[in-house]
N, C-alpha and C positions, 0 to 999 in steps of 0.2 A: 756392483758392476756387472754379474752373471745376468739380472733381472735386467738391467738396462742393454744390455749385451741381446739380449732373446727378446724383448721390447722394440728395441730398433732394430731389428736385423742385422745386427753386426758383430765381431769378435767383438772379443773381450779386449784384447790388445787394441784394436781399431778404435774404441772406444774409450778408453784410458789413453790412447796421441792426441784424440780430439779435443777433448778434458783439457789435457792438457797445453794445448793450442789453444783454449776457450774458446774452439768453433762446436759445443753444447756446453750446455747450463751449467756448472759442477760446481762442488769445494770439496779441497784436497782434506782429508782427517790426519792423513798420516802419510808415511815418502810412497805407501805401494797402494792406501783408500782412498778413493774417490765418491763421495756421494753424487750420482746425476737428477738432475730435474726433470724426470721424463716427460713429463705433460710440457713443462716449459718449452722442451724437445723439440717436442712436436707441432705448437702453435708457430712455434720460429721457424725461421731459414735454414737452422742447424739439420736436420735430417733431410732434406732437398740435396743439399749440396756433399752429405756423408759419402755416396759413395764416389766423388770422382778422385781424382787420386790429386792433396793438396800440392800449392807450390810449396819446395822449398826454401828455406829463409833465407839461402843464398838468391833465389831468384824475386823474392819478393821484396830486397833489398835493393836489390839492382835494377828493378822496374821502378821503384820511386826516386832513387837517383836518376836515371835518365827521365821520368818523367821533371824532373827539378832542373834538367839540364847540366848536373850534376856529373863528373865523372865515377862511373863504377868500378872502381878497384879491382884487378884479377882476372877480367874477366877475358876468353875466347871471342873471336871474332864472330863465332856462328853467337856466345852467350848472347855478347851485347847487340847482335842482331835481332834476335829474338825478345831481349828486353825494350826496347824500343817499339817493338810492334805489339807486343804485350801492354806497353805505356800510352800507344796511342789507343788502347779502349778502356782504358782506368775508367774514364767518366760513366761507363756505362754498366759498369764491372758491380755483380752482385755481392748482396753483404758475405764478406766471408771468404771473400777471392783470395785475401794476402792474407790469411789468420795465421800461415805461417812464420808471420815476421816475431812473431814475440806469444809468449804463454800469459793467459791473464787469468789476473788474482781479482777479486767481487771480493770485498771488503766493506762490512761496514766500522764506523767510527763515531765519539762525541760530536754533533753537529759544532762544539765550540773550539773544537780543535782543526777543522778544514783549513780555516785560513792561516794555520800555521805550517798546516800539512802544505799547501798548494804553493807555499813560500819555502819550503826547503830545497837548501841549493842539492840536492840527490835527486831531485824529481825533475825531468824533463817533462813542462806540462804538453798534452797532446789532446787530439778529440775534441770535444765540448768545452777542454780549460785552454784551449787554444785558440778554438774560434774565432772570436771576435780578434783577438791579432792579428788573424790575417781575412778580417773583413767578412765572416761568415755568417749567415743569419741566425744562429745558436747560441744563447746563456746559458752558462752553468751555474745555476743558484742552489748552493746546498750540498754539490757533486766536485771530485776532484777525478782527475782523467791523466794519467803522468805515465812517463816510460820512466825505467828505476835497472840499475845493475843488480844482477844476481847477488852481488856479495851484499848490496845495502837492501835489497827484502827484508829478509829479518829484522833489522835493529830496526828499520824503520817503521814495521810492524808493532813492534814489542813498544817502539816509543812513543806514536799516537794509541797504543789499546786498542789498535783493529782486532776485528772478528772475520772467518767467513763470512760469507754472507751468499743467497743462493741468484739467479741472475732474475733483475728486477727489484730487489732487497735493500740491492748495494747503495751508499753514499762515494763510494774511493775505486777505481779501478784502475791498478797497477798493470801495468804491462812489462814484461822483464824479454827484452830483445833478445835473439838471436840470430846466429852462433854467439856472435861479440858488440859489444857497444857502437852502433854506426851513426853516434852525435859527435861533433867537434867538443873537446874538453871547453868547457864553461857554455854553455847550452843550457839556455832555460826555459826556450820554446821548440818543440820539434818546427821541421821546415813543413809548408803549406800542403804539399802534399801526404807525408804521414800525417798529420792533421784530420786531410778531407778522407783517407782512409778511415780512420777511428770512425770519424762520423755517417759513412755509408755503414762500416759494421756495426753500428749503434741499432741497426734495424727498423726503427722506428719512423715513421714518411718525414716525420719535418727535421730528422738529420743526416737520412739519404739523401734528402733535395737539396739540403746545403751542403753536402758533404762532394754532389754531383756535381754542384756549380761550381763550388771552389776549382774540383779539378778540370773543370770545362774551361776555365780561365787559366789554368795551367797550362796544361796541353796546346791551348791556343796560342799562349806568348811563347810557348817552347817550336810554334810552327811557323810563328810570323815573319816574314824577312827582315 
């Protein structure tokens, strides 16, 4: 972490949020080791975007609800003023704008255990396993892409035999929400916009562009009379 820390020019602390936001490459060893991928680091988006200061998961919540036309829970008049005008440039929004919303885990797995994985009712599929339901030009073949509650990480770990895995490695990429779970109980696909998010943070051109459309077609039904 000190080597990655003096690599990128950042604290240690700044550094270990990141990680832990999975906006850079890492796998956790242990509750306070973080292995980072420095070169990974640096080919990506991840150190462009280190220093500005992230949204928080309350805000990065409440920008995909109102992008969804959704109402945002709690929030101040000035909040949901500013989520709103925040939701009208999602479509444009570089990878890694909302990494705040959730910590992600880069997993690998038995390629014969996926489609048991992609099938358990604890996984909200999102990202690339969600695409094509809401119309996206993106397959996921070989890849599982799921929102998961803190409490079910583990067993659900321990029950497919995942591994770390370092970013580019992975076959399974959990995302574990935060502060708290913002799916309706029985949810098996995130809504279209947390979707086209996953898919702009994928970084990769052919699932920013779909990830772009998707929410260019969002945003646009969310403006239509």
């Amino acid at each position: 972490m000190r080597e990655a820390a003096r690599q990128l020019r950042l604290s240690s602390r700044r550094v270990r949020a990141l990680a832990a936001a999975g906006r850079i490459p890492a796998r956790r060893i242990d509750e306070r080791t973080w292995v980072v991928d420095i070169e990974a680091a640096r080919r990506g988006p991840y150190d462009r975007r280190a220093s500005g200061r992230p949204l928080s998961p309350r805000s990065c919540w409440a920008i995909l609800a109102v992008a969804e036309g959704r109402e945002a829970l709690g929030l101040s008049a000035s909040e949901r003023a500013r989520a709103r005008a925040r939701a009208a440039m999602l479509a444009e929004s570089a990878p890694g704008w909302l990494a705040g919303r959730a910590a992600q885990h880069r997993l690998s797995a038995h390629a014969g255990v996926l489609e048991r994985l992609a099938a358990d009712g604890r996984l909200v599929l999102g990202g690339a396993s969600a695409a094509q339901h809401h119309g996206a030009d993106v397959v996921a073949l070989g890849y599982v892409e799921a929102y998961v509650r803190e409490d079910d990480l583990g067993s659900i770990v321990a029950a497919y035999a995942m591994r770390p895995a370092i970013a580019g490695a992975e076959n399974a990429l959990l995302r574990v929400p935060a502060p708290g779970w913002p799916f309706p109980a029985g949810s098996r696909v995130a809504p279209a916009a947390v979707a086209a998010i996953d898919l702009v943070d994928a970084g990769d051109e052919r699932s920013v562009r779909a990830g772009r459309a998707l929410l260019r077609r969002i945003v646009t039904a969310g403006t239509s009379p």
